[in-house]
C-alpha positions in Angstrom: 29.9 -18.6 12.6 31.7 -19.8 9.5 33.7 -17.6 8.2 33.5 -19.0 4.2 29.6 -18.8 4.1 27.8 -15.5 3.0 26.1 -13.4 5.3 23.2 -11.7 4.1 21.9 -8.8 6.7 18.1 -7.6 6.3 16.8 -4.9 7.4 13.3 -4.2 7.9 10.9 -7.0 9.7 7.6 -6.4 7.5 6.3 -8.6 4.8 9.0 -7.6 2.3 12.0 -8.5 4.9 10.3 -11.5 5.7 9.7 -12.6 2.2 13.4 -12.1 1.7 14.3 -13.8 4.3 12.6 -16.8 3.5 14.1 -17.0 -0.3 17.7 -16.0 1.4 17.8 -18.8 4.2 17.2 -21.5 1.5 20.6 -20.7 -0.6 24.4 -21.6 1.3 24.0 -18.3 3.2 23.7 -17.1 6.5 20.7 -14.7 6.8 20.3 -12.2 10.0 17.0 -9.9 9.9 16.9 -6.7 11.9 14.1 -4.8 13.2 13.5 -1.9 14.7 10.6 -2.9 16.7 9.8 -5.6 19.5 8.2 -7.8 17.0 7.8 -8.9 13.3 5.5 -7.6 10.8 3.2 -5.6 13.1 1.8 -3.5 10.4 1.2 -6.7 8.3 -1.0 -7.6 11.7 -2.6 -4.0 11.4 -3.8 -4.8 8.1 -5.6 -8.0 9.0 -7.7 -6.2 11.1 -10.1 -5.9 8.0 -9.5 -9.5 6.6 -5.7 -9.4 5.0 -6.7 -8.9 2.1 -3.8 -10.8 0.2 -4.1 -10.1 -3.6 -6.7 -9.6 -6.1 -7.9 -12.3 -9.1 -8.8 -10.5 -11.4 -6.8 -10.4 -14.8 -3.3 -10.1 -15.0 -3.3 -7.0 -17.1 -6.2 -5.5 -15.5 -4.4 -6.3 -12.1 -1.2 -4.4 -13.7 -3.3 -1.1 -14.4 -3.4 -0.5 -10.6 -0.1 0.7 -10.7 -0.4 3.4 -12.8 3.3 5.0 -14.2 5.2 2.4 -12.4 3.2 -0.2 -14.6 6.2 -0.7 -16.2 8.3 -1.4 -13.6 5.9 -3.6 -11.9 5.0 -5.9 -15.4 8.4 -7.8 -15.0 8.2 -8.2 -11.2 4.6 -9.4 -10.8 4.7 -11.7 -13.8 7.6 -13.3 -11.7 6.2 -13.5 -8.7 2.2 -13.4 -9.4 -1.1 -13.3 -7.5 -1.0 -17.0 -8.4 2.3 -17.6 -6.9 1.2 -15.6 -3.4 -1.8 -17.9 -3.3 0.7 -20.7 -3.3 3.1 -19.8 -1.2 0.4 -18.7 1.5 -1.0 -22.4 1.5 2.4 -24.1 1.5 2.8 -22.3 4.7 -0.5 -24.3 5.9 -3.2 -21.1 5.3 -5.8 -21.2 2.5 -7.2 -18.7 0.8 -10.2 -17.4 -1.0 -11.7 -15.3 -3.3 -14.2 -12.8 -1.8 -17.5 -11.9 -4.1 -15.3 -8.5 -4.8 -12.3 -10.4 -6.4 -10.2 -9.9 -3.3 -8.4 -12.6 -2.3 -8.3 -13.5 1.5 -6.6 -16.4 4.2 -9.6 -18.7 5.0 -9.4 -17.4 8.6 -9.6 -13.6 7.5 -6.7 -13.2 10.2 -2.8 -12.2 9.6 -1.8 -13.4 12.7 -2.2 -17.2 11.8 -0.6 -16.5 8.7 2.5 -14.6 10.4 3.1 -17.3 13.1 3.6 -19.9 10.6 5.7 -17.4 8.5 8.2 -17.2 11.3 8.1 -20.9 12.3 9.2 -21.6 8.9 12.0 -18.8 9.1 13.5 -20.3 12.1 13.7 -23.7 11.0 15.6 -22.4 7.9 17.8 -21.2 10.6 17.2 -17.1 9.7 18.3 -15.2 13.0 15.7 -12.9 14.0 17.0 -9.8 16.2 13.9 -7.6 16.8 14.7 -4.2 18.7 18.0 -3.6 16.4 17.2 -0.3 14.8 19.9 0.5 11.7 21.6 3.7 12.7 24.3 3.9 9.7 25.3 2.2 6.8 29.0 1.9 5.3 30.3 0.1 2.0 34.0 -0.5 2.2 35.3 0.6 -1.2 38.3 -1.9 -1.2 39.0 -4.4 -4.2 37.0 -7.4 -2.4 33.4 -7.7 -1.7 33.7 -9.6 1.3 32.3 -8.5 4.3 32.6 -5.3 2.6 29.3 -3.4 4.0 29.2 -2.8 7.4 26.0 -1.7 9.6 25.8 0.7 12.7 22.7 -0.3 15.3 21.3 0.3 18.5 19.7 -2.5 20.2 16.7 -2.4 23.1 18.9 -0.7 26.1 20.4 2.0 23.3 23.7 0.0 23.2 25.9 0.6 19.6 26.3 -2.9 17.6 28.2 -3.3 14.9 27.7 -5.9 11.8 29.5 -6.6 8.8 27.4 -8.3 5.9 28.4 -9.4 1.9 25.1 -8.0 1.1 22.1 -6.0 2.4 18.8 -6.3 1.8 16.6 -3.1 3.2 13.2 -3.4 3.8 12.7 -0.5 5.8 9.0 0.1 4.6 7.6 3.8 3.7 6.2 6.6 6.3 2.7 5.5 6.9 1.6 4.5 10.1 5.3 5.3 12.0 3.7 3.7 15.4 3.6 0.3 13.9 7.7 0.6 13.0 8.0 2.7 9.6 9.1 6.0 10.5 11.0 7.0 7.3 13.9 7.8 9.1 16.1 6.2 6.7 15.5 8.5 4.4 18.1 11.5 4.8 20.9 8.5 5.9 20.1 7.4 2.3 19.9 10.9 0.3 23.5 11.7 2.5 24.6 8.7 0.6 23.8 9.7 -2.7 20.9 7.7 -2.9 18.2 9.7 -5.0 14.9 9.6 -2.8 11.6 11.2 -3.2 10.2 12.7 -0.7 7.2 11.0 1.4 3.7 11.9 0.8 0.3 10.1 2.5 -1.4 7.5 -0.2 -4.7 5.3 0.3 -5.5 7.9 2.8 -8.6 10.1 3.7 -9.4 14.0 2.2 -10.9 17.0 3.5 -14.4 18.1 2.9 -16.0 20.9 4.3 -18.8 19.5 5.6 -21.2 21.5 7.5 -21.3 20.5 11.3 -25.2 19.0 11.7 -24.0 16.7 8.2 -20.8 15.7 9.8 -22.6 15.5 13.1 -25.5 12.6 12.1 -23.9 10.9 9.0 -20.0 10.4 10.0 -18.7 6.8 10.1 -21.3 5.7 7.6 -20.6 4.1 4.5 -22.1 4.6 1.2 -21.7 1.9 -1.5 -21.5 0.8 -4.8 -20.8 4.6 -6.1 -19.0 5.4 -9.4 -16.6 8.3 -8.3 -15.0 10.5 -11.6 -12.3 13.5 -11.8 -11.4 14.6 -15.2 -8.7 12.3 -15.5 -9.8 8.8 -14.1 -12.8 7.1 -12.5 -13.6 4.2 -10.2 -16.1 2.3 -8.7 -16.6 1.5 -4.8 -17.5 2.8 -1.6 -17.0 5.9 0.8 -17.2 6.2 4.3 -18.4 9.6 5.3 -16.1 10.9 8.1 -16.1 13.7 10.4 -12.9 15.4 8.1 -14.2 14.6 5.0 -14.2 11.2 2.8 -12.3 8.0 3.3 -12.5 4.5 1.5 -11.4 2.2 -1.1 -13.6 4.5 -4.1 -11.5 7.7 -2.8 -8.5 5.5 -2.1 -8.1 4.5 -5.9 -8.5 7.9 -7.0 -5.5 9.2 -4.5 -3.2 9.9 -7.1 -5.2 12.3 -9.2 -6.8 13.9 -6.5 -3.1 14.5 -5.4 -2.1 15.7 -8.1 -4.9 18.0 -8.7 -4.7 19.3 -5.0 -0.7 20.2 -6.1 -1.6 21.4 -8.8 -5.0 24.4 -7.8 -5.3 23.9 -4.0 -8.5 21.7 -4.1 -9.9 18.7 -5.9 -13.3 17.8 -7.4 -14.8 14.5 -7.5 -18.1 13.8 -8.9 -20.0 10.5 -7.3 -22.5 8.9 -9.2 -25.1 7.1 -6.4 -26.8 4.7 -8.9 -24.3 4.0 -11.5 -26.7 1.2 -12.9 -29.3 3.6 -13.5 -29.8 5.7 -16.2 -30.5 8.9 -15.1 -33.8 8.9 -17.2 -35.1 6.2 -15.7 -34.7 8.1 -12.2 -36.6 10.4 -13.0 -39.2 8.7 -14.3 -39.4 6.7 -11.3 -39.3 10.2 -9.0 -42.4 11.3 -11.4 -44.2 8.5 -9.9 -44.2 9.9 -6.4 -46.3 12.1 -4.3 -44.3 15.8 -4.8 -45.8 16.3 -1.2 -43.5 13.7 0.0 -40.0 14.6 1.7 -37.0 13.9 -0.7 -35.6 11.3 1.1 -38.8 9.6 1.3 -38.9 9.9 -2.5 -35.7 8.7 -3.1 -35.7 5.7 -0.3 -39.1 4.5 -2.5 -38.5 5.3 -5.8 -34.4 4.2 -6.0 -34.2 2.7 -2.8 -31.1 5.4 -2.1 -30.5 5.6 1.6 -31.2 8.6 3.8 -27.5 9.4 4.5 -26.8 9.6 0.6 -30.0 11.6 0.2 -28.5 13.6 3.2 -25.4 14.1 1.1 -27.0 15.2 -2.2 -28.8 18.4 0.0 -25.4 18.9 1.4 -23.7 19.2 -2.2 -26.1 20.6 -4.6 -28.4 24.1 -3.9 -32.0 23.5 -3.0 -32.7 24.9 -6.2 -31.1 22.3 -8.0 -33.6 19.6 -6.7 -37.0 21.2 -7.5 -38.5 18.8 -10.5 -37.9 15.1 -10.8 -35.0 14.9 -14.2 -33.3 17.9 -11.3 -33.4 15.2 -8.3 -32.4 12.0 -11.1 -29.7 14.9 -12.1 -28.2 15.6 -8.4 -28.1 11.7 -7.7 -25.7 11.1 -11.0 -23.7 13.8 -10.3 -23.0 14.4 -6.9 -20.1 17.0 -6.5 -17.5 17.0 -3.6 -14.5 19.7 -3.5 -11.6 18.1 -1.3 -9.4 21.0 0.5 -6.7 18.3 1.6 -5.1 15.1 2.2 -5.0 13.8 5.7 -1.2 13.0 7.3 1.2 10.6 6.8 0.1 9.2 10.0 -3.3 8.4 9.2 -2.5 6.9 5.6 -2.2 3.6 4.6 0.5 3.6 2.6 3.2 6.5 1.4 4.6 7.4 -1.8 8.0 8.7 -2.2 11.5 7.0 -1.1 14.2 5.4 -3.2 13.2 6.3 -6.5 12.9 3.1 -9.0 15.4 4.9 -11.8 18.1 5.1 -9.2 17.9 0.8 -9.1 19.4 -1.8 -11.3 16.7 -5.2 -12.6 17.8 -6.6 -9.6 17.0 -3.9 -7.4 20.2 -3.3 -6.3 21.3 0.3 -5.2 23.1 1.7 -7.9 25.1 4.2 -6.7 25.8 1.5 -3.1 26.9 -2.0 -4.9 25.3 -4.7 -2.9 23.0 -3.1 -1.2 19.4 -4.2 -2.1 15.8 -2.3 -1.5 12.7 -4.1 -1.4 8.8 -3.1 -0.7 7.3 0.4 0.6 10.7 2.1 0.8 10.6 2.5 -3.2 9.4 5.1 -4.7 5.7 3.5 -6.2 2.0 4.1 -5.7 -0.7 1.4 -5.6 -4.6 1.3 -4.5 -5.8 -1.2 -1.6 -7.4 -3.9 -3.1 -4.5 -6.5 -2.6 -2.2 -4.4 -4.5 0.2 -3.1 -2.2 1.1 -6.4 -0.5 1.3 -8.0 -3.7 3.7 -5.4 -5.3 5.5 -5.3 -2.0 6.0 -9.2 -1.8 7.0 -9.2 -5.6 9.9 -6.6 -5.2 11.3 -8.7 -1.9 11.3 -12.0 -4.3 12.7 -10.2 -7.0 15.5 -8.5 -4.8 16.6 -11.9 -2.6 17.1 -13.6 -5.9 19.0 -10.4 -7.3 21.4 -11.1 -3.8 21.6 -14.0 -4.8 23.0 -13.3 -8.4 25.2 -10.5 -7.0 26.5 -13.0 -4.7 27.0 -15.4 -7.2 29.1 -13.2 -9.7 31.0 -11.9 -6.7 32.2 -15.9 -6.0 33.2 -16.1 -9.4 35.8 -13.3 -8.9 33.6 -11.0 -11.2 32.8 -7.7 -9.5 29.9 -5.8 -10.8 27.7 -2.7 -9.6 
């Protein structure tokens, strides 16, 4: 291997590594990307088990909102690398996409896996070597006057063997704590605080919460899904669906509200979240239509002919709100505006989608370098940010690896030059 050309080490084998590696492989530099598992980008696979859903298309700005306090943060790297752009670079790569009735934005074949195998075709012909079952162990930065070869990494490969690698630059993509199965673990995370690196701890996002639900509820109506819902908390609102589960509720409506509810969990020990059922109905005209019907008639039956609401939702109003509370007509129109449900918990890092927590953003330069570790880049779910699903995860996490391979790339570039810089 030639000496004089740059070698570039990536860690991490997800979408964000593989995005990197992509930009990387197209400059004079020799790229290697490391990961831990037997294959590439097995949670991006995971994901496309419901459709890969890519990115949204709605408004740039309104897109921008879904990121909450790291709005900021993510204004400069999305308008760089856009929903637009992802379309683009998804159909150079030979898969289409759409946009679903929702505004999501989906390959034609709903599947990651075509999408992937083309991804790493294109990888190897830009000559990227891919070493799967190399799991980082340790990470050094040689604090001598030159830059050269100057950060060395300890792995294991597949039989437990020690390996040793010296790079110019790293990029880490070592993704966040969700779903450690599918490759990330978080284990990085003490290596990096040991270094100085200030991290945040992990916590589950886009995941599920606790209800107590009485057993003969949880019993007939779990795995059912109840749409089109407004959901409110004091602080913020959404619309979309729940899916009733046996521990409580899970779904893109509860998944948008995750970092309130977290916060207000924190904060008193539960969390309250008030679902509207017919958001495009005024209450008054509920009621009126109730008044209409036989008050012999069961409530659901009422409800299921008057509002068309179905008998699990029914079923969840009489779970929620006292029998007394659903005696006249404007009570009933009352209960279906306002359903309340008190959340106990979060579920586990394990059963989320994503994670919050890990190198926090303040602790990186524009280019996403590593301050305090000169030439050592972080891309993706190991930063410290929060997004709903929707398509804005994979889009935030594609932007950062785009906006930290060309930040190598600069750092690389000044380092040629003879001009050092951290």
């Amino acid at each position: 291997m030639d000496a004089a050309v740059p070698r570039i080490a990536i860690v991490g084998g997800g979408p964000a590594g593989l995005m990197a590696a992509q930009i990387l492989s197209r400059k004079n530099f020799t790229v290697t990307l490391y990961e831990a598992k037997a294959s590439f980008g097995r949670k991006f696979l995971l994901a496309g088990r419901g459709g890969l859903n890519l990115t949204h298309s709605e408004t740039i700005e309104q897109f921008l909102k879904r990121y909450g306090p790291n709005l900021d943060f993510f204004r400069g790297k999305i308008s760089h690398f856009s929903p637009n752009d992802l379309r683009a670079w998804s159909d150079d790569l030979g898969v289409p996409t759409f946009v679903g009735s929702s505004g999501r934005v989906f390959p034609t074949s709903l599947k990651a896996s075509p999408l992937l195998r083309a991804w790493l075709v294109r990888l190897r012909d830009q000559g990227v070597v891919l070493k799967p079952e190399h799991r980082l162990t340790k990470l050094a930065i040689s604090r001598g006057q030159s830059p050269s070869r100057s950060i060395t990494l300890d792995l294991l490969d597949q039989n437990g063997a020690r390996l040793e690698d010296a790079a110019d630059a790293v990029l880490l993509a070592l993704g966040g704590a969700s779903w450690p199965r599918m490759g990330s673990d978080g284990r990085w995370l003490e290596h990096l605080k040991a270094m100085g690196v200030a991290c945040a701890d992990f916590q589950p996002s886009n995941c599920g919460f606790d209800v107590q639900w009485s057993e003969i509820f949880a019993q007939r109506h779990a795995g059912t899904a109840l749409k089109n819902l407004l959901l409110k908390t004091d602080a913020a609102q959404a619309r979309g669906e729940i899916m009733i589960a046996r521990y409580g509720v899970e779904g893109g409506g509860i998944y948008a509200l995750g970092r309130t509810l977290r916060e207000e969990l924190k904060a008193d020990g539960t969390a309250r979240v008030v679902l509207d059922l017919k958001p495009d109905l005024e209450q008054a005209k509920i009621a009126q239509r109730l008044a209409t019907q036989r008050p012999k008639d069961s409530l659901s039956s009422r409800l299921r002919k008057s509002i068309k609401l179905s008998p699990a939702a029914t079923a969840l109003i009489r779970e929620c709100v006292p029998a007394d509370s659903l005696t006249t007509p404007d009570l009933i129109a009352q209960a279906v505006k306002a359903v309340p449900l008190t959340l106990t918990a979060s579920q586990s890092l394990e059963r989320a989608i994503s994670s919050t927590g890990g190198v926090q953003i303040e602790g990186l330069s524009q280019d996403l370098m590593i301050k305090s570790l000169p030439g050592v880049f972080a891309a993706g779910e190991m930063l410290d940010w929060d997004a709903p699903t929707g398509g804005y995860l994979l889009q935030g996490t594609i932007a950062t690896a785009v906006c930290a391979a060309e930040g190598v790339e600069r750092w690389m570039l000044r380092n040629s030059n003879g001009s050092l810089n951290s």
